[in-house]
BALOBA-1460 file (C-alpha; in Angstrom, 3 decimals):
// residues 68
<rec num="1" residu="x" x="92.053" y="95.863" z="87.982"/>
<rec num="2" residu="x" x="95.016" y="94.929" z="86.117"/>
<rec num="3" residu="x" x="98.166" y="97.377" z="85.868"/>
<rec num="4" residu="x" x="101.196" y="96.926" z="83.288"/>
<rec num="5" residu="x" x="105.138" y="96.362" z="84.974"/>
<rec num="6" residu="x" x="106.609" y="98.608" z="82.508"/>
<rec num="7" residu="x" x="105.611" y="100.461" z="79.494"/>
<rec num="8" residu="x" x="105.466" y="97.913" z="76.523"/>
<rec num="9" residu="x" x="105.613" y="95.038" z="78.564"/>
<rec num="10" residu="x" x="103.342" y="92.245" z="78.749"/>
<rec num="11" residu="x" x="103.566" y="91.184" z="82.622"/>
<rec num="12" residu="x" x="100.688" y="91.820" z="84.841"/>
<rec num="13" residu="x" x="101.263" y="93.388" z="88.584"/>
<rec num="14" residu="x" x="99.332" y="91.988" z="91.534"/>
<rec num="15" residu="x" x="96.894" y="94.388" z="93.061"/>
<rec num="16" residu="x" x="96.189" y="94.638" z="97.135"/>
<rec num="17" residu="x" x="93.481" y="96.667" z="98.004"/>
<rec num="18" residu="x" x="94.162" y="98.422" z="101.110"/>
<rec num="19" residu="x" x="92.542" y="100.818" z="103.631"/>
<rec num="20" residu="x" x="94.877" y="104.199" z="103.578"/>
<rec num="21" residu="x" x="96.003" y="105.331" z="106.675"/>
<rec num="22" residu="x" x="99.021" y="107.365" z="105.599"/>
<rec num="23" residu="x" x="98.796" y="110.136" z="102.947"/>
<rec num="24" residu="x" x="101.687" y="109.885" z="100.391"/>
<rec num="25" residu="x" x="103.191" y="113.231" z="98.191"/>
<rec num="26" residu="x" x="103.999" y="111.400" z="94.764"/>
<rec num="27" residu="x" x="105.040" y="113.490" z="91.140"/>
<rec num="28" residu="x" x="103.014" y="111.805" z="88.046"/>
<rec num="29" residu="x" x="102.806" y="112.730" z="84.259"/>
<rec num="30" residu="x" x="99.992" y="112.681" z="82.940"/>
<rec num="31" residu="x" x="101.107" y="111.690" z="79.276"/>
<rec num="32" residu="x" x="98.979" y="108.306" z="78.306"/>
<rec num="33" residu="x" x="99.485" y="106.868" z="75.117"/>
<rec num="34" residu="x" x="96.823" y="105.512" z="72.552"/>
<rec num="35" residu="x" x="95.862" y="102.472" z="74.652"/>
<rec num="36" residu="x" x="94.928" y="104.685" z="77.602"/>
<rec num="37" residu="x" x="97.580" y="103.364" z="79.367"/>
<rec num="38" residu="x" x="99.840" y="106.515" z="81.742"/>
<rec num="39" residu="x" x="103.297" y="106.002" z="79.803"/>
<rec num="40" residu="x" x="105.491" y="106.962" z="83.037"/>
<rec num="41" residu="x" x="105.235" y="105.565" z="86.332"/>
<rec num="42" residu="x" x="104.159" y="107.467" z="89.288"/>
<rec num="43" residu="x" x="107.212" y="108.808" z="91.541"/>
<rec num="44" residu="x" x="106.949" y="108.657" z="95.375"/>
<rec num="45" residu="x" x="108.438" y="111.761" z="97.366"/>
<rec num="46" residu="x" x="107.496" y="111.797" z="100.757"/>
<rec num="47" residu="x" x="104.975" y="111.263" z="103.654"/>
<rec num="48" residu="x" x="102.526" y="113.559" z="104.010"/>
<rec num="49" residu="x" x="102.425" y="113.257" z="107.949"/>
<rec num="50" residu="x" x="100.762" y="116.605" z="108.623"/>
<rec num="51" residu="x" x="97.573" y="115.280" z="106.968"/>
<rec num="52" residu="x" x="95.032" y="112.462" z="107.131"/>
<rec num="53" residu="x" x="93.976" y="110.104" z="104.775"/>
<rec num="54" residu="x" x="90.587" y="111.826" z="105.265"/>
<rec num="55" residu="x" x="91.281" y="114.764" z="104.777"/>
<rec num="56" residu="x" x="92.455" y="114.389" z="100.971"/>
<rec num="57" residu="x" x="89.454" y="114.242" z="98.432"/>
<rec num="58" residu="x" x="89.247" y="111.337" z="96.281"/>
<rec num="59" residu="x" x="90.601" y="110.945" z="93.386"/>
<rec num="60" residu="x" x="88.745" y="112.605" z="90.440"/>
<rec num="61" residu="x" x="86.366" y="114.155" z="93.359"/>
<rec num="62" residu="x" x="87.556" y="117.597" z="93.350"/>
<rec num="63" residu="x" x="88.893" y="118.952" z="89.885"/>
<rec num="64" residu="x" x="91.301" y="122.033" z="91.958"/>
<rec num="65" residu="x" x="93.692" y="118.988" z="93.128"/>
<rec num="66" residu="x" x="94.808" y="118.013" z="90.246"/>
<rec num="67" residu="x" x="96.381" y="121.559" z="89.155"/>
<rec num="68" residu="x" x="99.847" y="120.990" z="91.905"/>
Protein backbone atom coordinates (compact mmCIF):
# COMPACT_ATOMS: atom_id res chain seq x y z
CA UNK A 1 0.00 0.00 0.00
CA UNK A 2 1.49 3.25 -0.60
CA UNK A 3 -0.33 6.61 0.56
CA UNK A 4 0.71 10.29 -0.64
CA UNK A 5 1.97 13.07 2.43
CA UNK A 6 0.07 15.77 0.88
CA UNK A 7 -1.89 16.39 -2.16
CA UNK A 8 0.64 17.00 -5.10
CA UNK A 9 3.46 15.82 -3.34
CA UNK A 10 5.78 13.21 -4.23
CA UNK A 11 6.80 11.68 -0.66
CA UNK A 12 5.61 8.32 0.28
CA UNK A 13 4.12 7.62 4.04
CA UNK A 14 5.10 4.46 5.90
CA UNK A 15 2.27 2.08 6.48
CA UNK A 16 1.83 -0.14 9.95
CA UNK A 17 -0.68 -2.57 9.80
CA UNK A 18 -2.33 -2.88 13.02
CA UNK A 19 -5.02 -4.93 14.84
CA UNK A 20 -7.91 -2.21 15.91
CA UNK A 21 -8.86 -2.23 19.27
CA UNK A 22 -10.29 1.27 19.59
CA UNK A 23 -13.01 2.61 17.24
CA UNK A 24 -12.19 6.19 16.02
CA UNK A 25 -15.17 9.00 14.79
CA UNK A 26 -13.17 10.78 11.86
CA UNK A 27 -14.97 13.52 9.07
CA UNK A 28 -13.64 12.64 5.33
CA UNK A 29 -14.53 14.12 1.83
CA UNK A 30 -14.98 12.10 -0.49
CA UNK A 31 -13.75 14.39 -3.47
CA UNK A 32 -10.80 12.27 -5.40
CA UNK A 33 -9.25 13.75 -8.21
CA UNK A 34 -8.37 12.13 -11.69
CA UNK A 35 -5.59 9.90 -10.33
CA UNK A 36 -7.98 8.27 -7.86
CA UNK A 37 -6.22 9.72 -5.27
CA UNK A 38 -8.93 11.36 -2.02
CA UNK A 39 -7.76 15.16 -2.46
CA UNK A 40 -8.35 16.01 1.43
CA UNK A 41 -7.08 14.22 4.26
CA UNK A 42 -9.19 12.41 6.66
CA UNK A 43 -9.98 14.50 10.01
CA UNK A 44 -9.94 12.71 13.42
CA UNK A 45 -12.74 13.80 16.02
CA UNK A 46 -13.00 11.61 18.76
CA UNK A 47 -12.99 8.09 20.39
CA UNK A 48 -15.70 6.14 19.89
CA UNK A 49 -15.48 4.43 23.44
CA UNK A 50 -19.09 3.25 23.60
CA UNK A 51 -18.35 0.81 20.75
CA UNK A 52 -16.05 -2.04 19.73
CA UNK A 53 -13.90 -2.46 17.01
CA UNK A 54 -16.22 -5.41 16.23
CA UNK A 55 -18.97 -4.07 16.23
CA UNK A 56 -18.33 -1.57 13.18
CA UNK A 57 -18.70 -3.28 9.66
CA UNK A 58 -15.85 -3.12 7.43
CA UNK A 59 -15.17 -0.82 5.29
CA UNK A 60 -17.10 -1.02 1.95
CA UNK A 61 -19.11 -4.06 3.78
CA UNK A 62 -22.27 -2.38 4.45
CA UNK A 63 -23.30 0.44 1.88
CA UNK A 64 -25.92 2.33 4.91
CA UNK A 65 -22.50 3.48 6.75
CA UNK A 66 -21.29 5.46 4.49
CA UNK A 67 -24.47 7.93 4.32
CA UNK A 68 -23.31 9.86 8.17
Amino acid sequence: MRFGSAWGSRDVLDVTLVCPELVAEISADTAVDHGGIYRHPVRFKRLRLDLAAREVPRFGADPDTAAG
